[in-house]
N, C-alpha and C positions, 0 to 999 in steps of 0.2 A: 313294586319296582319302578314305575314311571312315576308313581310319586318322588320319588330319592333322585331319581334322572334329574325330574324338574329343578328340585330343589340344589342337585350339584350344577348341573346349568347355571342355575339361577346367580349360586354361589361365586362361578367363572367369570358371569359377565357383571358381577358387583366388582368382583378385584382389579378385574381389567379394566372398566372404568372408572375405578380408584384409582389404579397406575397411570389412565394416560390423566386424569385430571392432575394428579402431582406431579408427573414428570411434564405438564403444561404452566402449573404452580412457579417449579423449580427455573425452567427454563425462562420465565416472563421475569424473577427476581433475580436471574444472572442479569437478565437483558437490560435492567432497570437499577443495577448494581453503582455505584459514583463514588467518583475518587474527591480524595481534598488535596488538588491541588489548583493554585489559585493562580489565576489569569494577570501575570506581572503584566506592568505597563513597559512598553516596547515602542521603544521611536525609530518610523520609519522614517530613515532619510538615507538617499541615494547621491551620489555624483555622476551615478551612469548615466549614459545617453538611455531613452523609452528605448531603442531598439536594445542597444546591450544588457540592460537590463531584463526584458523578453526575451532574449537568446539564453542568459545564464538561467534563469527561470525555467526556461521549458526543459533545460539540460537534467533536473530535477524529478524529473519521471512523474509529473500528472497527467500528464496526455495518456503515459501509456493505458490509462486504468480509466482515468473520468472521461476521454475523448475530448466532444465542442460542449455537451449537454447532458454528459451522462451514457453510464455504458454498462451491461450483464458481464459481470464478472465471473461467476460461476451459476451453473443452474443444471444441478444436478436430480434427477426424481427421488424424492424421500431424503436429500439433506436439505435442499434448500435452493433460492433464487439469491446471490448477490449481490447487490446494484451500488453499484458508483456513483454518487449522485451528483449531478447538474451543478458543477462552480459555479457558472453565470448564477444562477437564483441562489445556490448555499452563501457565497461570498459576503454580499450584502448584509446579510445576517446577523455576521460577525464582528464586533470589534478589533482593532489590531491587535490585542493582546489577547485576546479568543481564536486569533489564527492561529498565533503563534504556540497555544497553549494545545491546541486542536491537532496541531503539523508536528510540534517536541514531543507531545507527553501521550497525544493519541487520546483526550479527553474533550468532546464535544462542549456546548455550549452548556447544555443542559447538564453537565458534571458527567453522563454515562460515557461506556466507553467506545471506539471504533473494533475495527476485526479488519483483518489483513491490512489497510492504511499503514504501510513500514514506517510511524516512531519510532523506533529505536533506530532505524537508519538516517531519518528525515532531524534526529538529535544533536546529529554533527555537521548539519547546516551551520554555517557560518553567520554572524549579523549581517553583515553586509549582501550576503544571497540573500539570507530571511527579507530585506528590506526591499531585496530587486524583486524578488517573488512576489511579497503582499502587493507593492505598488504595480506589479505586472497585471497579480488578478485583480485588484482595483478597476482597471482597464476594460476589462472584457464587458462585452456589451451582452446583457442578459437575451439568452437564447430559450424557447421552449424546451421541456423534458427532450430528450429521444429517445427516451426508455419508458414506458406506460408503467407505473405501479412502481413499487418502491423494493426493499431488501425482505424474503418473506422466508420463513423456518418451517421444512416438513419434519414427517413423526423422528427421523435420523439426525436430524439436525435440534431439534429438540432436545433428543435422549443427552446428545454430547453438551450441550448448554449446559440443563440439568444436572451433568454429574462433572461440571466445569473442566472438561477437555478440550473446549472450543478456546484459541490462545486470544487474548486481548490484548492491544499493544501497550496498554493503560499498565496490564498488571506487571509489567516487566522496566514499566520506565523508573528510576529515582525522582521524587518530589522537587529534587535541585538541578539544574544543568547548567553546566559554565560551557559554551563550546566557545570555539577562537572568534576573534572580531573580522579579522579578515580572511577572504579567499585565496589559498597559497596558490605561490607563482606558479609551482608545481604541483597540477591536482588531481596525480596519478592516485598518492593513496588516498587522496579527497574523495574521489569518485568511486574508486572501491566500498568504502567508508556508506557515503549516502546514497549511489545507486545502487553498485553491482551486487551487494552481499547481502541484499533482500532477498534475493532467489539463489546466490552461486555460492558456494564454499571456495576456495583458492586453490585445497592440493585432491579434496573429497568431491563426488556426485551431494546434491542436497534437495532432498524432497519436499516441497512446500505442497499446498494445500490441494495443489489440480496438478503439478508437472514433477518431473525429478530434471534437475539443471544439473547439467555437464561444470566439471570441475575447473576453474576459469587458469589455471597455470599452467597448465599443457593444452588446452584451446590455446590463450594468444599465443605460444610456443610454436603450435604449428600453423600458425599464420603470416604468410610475408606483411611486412609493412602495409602493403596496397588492399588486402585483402581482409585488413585487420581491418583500416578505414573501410572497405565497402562493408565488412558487417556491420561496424557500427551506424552507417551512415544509411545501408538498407533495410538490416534483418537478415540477409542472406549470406547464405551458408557458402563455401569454397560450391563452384557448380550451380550457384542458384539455386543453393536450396531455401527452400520456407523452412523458417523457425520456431513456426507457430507464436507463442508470446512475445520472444526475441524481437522478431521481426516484426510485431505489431508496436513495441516500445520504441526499437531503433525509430519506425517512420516519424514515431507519434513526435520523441524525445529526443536522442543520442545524435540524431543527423544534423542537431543544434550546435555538438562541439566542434570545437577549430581541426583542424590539421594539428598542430603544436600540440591539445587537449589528447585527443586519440595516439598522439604518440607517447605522453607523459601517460596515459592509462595503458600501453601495454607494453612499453618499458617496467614500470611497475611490477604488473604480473609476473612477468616473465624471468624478472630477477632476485623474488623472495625467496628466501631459504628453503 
């Protein structure tokens, strides 16, 4: 009988360690997965002034997520560690037309893909933003990590790789994108478009990866003018509340738009069907 034990033992921890070897297999060939799509050449040229151009740029939401040098996105036990990584050192890196392909289509240098980096939102960037952004991050004076260590997958995080539940923004973009040349006068639906609707539906709650976001048509509804601007411009909620992500984007990002901006974005809201 403890021979049989042994050998069903035995039998348990071959298949187990056949499972986690493949579902390590699987999850390393999602990770290492590349698109063809190919890095167009893209001319950056501005007529902004350095500041306006860094002001429409930051409006863009990289702050909220990369910080000055990089910043933990999520780091939960058994799915995994995040990380944002360091503009100042990634930047350089990049060709112009590898940012741009990096920021559209969400396809790194190397052809693989990113994970939560909103392309599909960052698609309907304009040329003219695309052009104030690159030459924005141009700018930035390379800073050390703030973050130790990079983007790492526990056995949960793994699993969903492996059986390709983990969303890429690569697998969702079109190979082609025409977006407009210029930034409209009006850039209520602009900014719903490339910021808000990375995390917020308009008339639904919408669950992303760590939060569930409040439905953004009856939010600005019930906010006066003044208080619309202090959210955006703080994070903070009617009462001072903390908004946890909200209010970490507004500081990082949102408190870059104008007065005129914050009111064409919830004018917007506030009047779709």
């Amino acid at each position: 009988m403890k021979r049989i034990l042994k050998i069903v033992l035995a039998a348990v921890v071959a298949i187990c360690l056949i499972a986690v070897a493949g579902v390590y297999a699987l999850s390393e060939m999602r990770l290492s997965r590349t698109y063809d799509v190919a890095a167009a050449d893209f001319a950056v040229k501005t007529t902004l002034s350095p500041e306006e151009a860094e002001r429409r740029a930051r409006t863009l939401m990289c702050g909220g997520c990369h910080h000055d040098a990089g910043n933990v996105l999520i780091d939960e036990p058994g799915v995994g560690r995040i990380v944002a990584p360091n503009l100042t050192r990634l930047v350089p890196m990049y060709s112009d037309a590898e940012l741009v392909r990096l920021i559209r289509h969400g396809v790194k240098k190397d052809g693989t893909g990113v994970f939560i980096m909103p392309a599909g939102n960052f698609a309907n960037i304009t040329d003219d933003d695309m052009a104030a952004l690159i030459t924005w991050l141009r700018t930035l004076k390379q800073l050390p990590d703030a973050v130790v260590g990079g983007t790492q997958w526990g056995p949960l995080g793994r699993v969903g790789l492996a059986l390709d539940k983990i969303p890429f923004e690569a697998d969702l973009m079109p190979a082609v994108i025409t977006p407009a040349a210029t930034r409209p006068a009006d850039i209520g639906e602009y900014a719903f478009r490339t910021d808000c609707s990375h995390c917020h539906n308009l008339d639904t709650a919408k669950q992303s990866e760590a939060f569930l976001a409040p439905a953004l048509k009856p939010l600005a509804q019930s906010y006066s003018p003044a208080d619309f601007k202090t959210l955006l411009r703080t994070g903070k909620g009617v009462g001072g509340r903390d908004l946890g992500v909200m209010t970490q984007v507004s500081q990082w990002d949102f408190k870059y738009f104008t007065d005129t901006e914050i009111e064409q974005i919830q004018a917007y809201l506030t009047h779709q069907p």
